[in-house]
C-alpha positions as CSV (number, residue, x, y, z in Angstrom):
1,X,-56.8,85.5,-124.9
2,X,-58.9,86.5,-122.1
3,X,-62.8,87.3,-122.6
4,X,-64.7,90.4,-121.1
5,X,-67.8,91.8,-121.0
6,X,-68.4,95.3,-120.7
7,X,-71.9,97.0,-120.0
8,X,-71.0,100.6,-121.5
9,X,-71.9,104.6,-121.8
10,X,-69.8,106.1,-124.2
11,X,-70.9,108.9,-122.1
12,X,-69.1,108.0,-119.1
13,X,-65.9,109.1,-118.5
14,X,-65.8,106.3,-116.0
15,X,-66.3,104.0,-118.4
16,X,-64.5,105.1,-121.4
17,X,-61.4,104.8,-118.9
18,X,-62.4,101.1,-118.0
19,X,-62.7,100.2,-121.6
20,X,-59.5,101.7,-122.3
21,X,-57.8,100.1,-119.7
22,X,-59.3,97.0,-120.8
23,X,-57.9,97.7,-124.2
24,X,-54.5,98.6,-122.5
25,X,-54.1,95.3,-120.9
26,X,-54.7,93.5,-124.7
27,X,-58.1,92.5,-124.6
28,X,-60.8,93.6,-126.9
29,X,-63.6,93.1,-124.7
30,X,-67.4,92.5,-125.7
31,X,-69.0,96.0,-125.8
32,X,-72.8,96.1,-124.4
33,X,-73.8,99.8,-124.9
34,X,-76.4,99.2,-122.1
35,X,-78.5,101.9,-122.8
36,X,-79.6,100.5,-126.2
37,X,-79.4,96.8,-125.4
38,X,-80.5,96.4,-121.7
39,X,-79.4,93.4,-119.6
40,X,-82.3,91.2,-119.2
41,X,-83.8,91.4,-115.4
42,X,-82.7,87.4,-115.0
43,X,-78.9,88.4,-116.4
44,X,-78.9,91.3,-114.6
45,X,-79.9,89.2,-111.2
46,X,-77.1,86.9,-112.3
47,X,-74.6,89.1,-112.7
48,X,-75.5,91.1,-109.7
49,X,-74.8,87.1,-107.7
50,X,-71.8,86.7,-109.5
51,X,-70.4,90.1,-108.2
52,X,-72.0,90.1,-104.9
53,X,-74.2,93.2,-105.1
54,X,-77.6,93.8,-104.1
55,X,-79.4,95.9,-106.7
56,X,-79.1,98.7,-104.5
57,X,-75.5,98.6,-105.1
58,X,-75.6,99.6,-108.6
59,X,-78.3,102.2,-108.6
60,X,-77.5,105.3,-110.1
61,X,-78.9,108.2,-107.7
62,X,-76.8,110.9,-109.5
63,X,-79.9,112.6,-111.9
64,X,-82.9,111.5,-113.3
65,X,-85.1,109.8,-112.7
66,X,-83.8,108.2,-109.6
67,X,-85.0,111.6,-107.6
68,X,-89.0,111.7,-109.6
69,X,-89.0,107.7,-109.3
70,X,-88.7,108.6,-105.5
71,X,-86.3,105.9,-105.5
72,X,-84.4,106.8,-102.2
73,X,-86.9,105.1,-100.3
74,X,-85.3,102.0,-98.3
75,X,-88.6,100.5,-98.4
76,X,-89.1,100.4,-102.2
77,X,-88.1,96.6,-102.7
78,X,-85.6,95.1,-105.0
79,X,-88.2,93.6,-107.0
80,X,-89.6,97.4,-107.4
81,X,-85.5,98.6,-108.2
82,X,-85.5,96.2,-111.1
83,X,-88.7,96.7,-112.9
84,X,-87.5,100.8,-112.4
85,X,-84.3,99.2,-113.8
86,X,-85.5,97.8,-116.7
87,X,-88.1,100.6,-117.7
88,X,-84.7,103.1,-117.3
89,X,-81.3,101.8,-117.9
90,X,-80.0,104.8,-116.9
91,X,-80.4,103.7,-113.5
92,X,-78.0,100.7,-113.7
93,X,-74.7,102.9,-112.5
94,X,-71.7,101.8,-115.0
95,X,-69.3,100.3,-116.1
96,X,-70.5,95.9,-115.0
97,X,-67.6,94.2,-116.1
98,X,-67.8,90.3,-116.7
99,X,-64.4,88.2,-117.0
100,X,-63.8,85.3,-116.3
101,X,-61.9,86.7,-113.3
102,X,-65.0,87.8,-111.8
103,X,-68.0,90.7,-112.1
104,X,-67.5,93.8,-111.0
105,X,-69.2,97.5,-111.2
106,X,-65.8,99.5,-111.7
107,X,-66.5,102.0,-109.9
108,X,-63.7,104.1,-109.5
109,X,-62.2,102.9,-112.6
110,X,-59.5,101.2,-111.8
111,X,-61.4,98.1,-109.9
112,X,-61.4,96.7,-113.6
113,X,-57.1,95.7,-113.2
114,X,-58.4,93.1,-110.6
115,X,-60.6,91.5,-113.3
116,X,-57.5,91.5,-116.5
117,X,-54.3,90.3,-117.2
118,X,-51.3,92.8,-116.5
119,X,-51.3,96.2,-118.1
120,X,-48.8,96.7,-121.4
121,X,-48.0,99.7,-120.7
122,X,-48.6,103.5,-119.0
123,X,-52.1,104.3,-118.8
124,X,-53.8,107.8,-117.5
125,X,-57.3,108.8,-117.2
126,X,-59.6,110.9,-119.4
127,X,-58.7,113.7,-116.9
128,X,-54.5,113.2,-116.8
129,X,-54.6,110.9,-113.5
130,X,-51.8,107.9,-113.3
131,X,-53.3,104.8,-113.0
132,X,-50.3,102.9,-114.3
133,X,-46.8,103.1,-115.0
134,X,-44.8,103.1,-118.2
135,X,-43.7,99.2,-116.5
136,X,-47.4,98.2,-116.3
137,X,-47.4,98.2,-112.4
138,X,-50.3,100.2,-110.7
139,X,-49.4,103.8,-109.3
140,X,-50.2,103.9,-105.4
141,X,-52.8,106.8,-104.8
142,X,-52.2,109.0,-101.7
């Protein structure tokens, strides 16, 4: 049985879809509702190594308080992004899968099937989309 990590909104419909396509593929990941538990700055620099992303990367711009933070500045450093980081989780943009596959911010959603084992079955997003067939094969996108 495969392990995962998932740093989670259960607000997200992005995320609710990774998790469920983590679920769909047979593993019952590790849930880390970010929001209330916070990755530490040194895991967060870790895991931010492991996936090759700067902290820039997984910034959330969309909303507060990226915009009063005055945090599209290219000069704010990522020293400065972290602390922001870690005084507003909200800012760390979702879902950061772990596995021992790799880290990855699944952003669009289906960036988490490079990370698991094969789907077991169909799956479609919160919003009706195909993301897999009823074989377990990924759908091409046009």
């Amino acid at each position: 049985m495969m392990d995962a990590i998932i740093y989670h909104n259960p607000a997200c419909e992005t995320s609710r879809n990774v998790l469920a396509m983590i679920r769909n593929s047979g593993v019952e990941p590790h849930i880390v509702e970010y929001l209330k538990c916070p990755p530490t700055r040194l895991l967060l620099t870790q895991l931010l190594d492991r996936a090759g992303l700067s902290v820039r990367d997984i910034l959330r711009e969309k909303g507060a308080p990226f915009d009063e933070l005055g945090l599209g500045d290219p000069s704010i450093s990522d020293e400065a992004l972290l602390d922001a980081i870690g005084a507003h989780p909200i800012l760390m943009n979702r879902p950061l899968v772990v596995t021992p596959k790799g880290v990855r911010l699944c952003r669009p959603s289906e960036m988490v099937l490079d990370l698991l084992p094969p789907q077991r079955g169909e799956f479609s997003k919160e919003d009706g989309e195909r993301v897999v067939d009823e074989h377990g094969r990924r759908v091409a996108t046009a």
